[in-house]
C-alpha positions as CSV (number, residue, x, y, z in Angstrom):
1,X,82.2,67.2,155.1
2,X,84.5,65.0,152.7
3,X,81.7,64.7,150.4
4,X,81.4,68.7,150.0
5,X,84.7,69.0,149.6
6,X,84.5,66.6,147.2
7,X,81.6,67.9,145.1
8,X,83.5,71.4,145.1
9,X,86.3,70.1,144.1
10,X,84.2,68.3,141.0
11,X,82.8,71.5,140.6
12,X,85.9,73.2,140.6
13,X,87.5,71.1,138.0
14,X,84.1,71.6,135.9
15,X,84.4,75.3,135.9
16,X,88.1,75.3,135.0
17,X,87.7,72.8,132.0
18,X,84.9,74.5,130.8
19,X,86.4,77.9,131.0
20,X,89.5,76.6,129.0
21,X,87.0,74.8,126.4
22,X,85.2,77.9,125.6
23,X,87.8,80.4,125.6
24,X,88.5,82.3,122.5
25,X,90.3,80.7,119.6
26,X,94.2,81.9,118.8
27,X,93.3,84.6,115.9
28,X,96.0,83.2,113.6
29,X,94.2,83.7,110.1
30,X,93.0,87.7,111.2
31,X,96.9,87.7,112.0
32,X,98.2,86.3,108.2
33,X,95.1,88.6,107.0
34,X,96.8,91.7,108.9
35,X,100.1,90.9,108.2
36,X,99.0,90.5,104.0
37,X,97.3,94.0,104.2
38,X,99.9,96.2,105.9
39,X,102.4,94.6,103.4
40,X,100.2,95.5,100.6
41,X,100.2,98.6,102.0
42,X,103.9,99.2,101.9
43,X,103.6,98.0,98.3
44,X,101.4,101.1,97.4
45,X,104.1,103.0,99.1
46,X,101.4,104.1,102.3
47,X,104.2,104.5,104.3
48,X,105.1,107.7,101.9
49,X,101.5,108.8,101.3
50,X,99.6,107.7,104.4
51,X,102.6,108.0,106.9
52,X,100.2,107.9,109.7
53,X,97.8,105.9,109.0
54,X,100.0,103.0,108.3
55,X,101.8,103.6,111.1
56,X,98.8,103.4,112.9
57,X,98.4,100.0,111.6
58,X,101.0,98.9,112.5
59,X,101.4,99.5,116.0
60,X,97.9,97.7,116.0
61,X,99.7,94.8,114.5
62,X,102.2,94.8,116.7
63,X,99.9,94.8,119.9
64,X,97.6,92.1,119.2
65,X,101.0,90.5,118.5
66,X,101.7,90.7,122.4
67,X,98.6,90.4,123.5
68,X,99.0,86.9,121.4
69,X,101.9,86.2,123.2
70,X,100.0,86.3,126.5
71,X,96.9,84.4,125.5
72,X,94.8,87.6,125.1
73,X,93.1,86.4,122.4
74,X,90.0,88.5,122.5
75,X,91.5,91.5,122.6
76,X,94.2,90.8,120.4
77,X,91.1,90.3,117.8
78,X,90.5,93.9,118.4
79,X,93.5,95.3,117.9
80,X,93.8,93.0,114.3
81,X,90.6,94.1,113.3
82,X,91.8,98.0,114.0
83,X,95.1,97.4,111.8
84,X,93.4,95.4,108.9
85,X,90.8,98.4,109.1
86,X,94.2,101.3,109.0
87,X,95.9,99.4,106.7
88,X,92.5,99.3,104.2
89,X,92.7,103.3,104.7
90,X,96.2,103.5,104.3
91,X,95.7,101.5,100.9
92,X,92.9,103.9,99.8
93,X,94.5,106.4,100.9
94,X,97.7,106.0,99.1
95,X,95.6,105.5,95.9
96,X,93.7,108.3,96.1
97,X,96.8,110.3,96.4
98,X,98.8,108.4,93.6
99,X,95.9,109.2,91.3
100,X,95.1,112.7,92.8
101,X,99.4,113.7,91.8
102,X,98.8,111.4,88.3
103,X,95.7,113.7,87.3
104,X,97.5,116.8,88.1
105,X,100.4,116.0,86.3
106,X,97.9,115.6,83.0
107,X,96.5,118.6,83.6
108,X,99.8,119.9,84.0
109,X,100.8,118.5,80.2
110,X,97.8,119.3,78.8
111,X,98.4,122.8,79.7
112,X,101.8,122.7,78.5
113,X,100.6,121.3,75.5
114,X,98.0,124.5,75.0
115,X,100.7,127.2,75.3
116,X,102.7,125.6,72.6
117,X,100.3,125.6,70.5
118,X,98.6,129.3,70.6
């Protein structure tokens, strides 16, 4: 009897260290990555042009930031993965609309620019 008890207990100990050695690794660089494109976002102003979206991303942020906190590592790699994806859009987004109101402005002057002359 002692000597199944102590082969579980072996085999217990065997499970857990294993189980701690093959768990998933803290995402800190998908974290800095996240972090460096939501505040590139906010430097193409995505809040203003892609309200949503870039909120979006950040909420994402901010969850795998919890999940972090409670050693939810593979799920926090989701959620970083969904706000570097948002905050991609958001960027694009942003651009598109920047150069989208810079075109029509042309347009808009180059009109201008007709009537004065005829």
């Amino acid at each position: 009897m002692k000597q199944v008890l102590a082969l579980l207990s072996s085999l217990a100990f065997v499970i857990v260290v294993t189980g701690c050695a093959s768990g998933v690794a803290k995402p800190d660089s998908m974290l800095a990555q996240a972090q460096s494109r939501i505040e590139q976002a906010r430097s193409v102003d995505a809040d203003r042009h892609a309200p949503v979206i870039f909120r979006d991303a950040q909420k994402n942020y901010e969850m795998a930031n919890d999940l972090i906190a409670q050693e939810e590592y593979e799920k926090a790699r989701d959620y970083l993965e969904r706000s570097i994806s948002d905050a991609n859009l958001a960027i694009a987004t942003s651009n598109a609309e920047k150069s989208s109101r810079a075109s029509k402005q042309v347009q808009d002057n180059l009109r201008a620019l007709e009537r004065e002359v005829k």
